[in-house]
C-alpha positions as a LaTeX table, in Angstrom:
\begin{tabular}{lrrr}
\hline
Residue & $x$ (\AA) & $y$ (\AA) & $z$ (\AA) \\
\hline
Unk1 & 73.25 & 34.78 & 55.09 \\
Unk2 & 73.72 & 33.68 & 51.55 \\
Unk3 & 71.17 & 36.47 & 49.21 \\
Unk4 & 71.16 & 35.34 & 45.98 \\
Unk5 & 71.53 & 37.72 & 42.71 \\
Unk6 & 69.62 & 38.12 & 39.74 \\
Unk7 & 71.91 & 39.22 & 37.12 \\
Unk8 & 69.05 & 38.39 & 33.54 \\
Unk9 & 66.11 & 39.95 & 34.67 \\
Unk10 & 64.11 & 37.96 & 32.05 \\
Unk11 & 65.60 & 34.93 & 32.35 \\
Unk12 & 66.25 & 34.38 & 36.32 \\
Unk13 & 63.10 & 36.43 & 37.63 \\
Unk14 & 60.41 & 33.75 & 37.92 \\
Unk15 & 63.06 & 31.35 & 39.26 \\
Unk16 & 62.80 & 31.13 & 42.98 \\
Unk17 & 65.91 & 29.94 & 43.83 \\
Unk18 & 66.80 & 33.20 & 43.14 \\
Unk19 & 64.98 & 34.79 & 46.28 \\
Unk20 & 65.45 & 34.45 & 49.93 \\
Unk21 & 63.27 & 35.03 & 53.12 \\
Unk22 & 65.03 & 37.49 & 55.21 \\
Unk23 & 64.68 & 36.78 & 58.98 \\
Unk24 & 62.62 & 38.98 & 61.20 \\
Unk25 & 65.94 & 41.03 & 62.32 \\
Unk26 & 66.08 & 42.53 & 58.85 \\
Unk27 & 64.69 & 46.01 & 57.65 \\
Unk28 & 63.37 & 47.18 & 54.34 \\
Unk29 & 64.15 & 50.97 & 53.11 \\
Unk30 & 62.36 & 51.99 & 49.97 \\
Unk31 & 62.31 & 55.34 & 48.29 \\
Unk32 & 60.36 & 56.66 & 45.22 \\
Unk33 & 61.15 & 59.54 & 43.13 \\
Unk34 & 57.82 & 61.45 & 43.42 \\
Unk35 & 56.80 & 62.53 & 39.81 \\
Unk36 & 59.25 & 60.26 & 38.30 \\
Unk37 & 56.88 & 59.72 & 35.04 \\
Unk38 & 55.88 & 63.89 & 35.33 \\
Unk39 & 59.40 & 64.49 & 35.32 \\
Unk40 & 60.80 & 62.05 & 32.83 \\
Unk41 & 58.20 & 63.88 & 30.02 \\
Unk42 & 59.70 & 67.04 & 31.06 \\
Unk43 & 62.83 & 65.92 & 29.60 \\
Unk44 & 64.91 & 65.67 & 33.36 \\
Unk45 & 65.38 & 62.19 & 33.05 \\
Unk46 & 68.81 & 63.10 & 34.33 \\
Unk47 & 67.31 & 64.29 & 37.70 \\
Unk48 & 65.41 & 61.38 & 38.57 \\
Unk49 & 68.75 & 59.22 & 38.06 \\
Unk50 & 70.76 & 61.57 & 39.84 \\
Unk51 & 68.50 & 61.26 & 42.75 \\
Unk52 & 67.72 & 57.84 & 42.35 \\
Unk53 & 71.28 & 56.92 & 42.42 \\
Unk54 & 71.93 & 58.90 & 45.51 \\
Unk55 & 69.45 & 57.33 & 47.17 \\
Unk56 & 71.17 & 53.66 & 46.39 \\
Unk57 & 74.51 & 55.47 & 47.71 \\
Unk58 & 72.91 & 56.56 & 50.95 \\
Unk59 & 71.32 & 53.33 & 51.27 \\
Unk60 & 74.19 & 51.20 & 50.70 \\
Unk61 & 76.32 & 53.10 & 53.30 \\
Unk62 & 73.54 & 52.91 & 55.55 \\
Unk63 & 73.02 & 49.45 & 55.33 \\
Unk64 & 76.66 & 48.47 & 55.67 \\
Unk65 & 77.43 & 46.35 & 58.77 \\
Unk66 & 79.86 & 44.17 & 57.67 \\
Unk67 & 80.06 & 41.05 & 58.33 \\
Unk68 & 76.43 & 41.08 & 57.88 \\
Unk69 & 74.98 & 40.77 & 54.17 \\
Unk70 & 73.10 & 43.83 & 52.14 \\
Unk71 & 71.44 & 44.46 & 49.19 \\
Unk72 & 70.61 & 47.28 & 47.43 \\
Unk73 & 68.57 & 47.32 & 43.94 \\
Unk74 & 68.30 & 50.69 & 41.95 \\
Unk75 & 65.20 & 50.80 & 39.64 \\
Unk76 & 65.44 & 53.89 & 37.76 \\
Unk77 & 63.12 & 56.02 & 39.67 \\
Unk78 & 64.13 & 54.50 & 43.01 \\
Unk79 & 65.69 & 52.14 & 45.08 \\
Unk80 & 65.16 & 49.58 & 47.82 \\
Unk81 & 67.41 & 48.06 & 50.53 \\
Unk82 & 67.42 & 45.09 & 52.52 \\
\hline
\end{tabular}
């Protein structure tokens, strides 16, 4: 399965030839730094990346089945997988 990428946010995000309906054999993972905004104003912006970013590690590994197709998007304060 071709999934498409977004790569200009602004420019690509409306467009729906950028998205793709996943078929019912697919999974969603999601994950949320809890008191992202809390810790952010605390000055550990470093944290919540840290653990953000170790989330999309996890995730990608765990989402790995090659030749099957994954995707993994990092926001910041959290991550989602496909």
């Amino acid at each position: 399965m071709h999934l498409p990428s977004i790569r200009d946010f602004t420019a690509e995000a409306a467009d729906p030839t950028h998205y793709a309906a996943l078929g019912g054999d697919w999974s969603l993972a999601v994950a949320d730094v809890v008191a992202s905004t809390r810790l952010a104003a605390e000055g550990r912006h470093r944290d919540v990346n840290f653990v953000a970013a170790a989330v999309v590690a996890v995730l990608s590994e765990a989402v790995r089945e090659p030749p099957q197709a994954a995707a993994c998007q990092f926001g910041g304060d959290g991550a989602i997988a496909a």
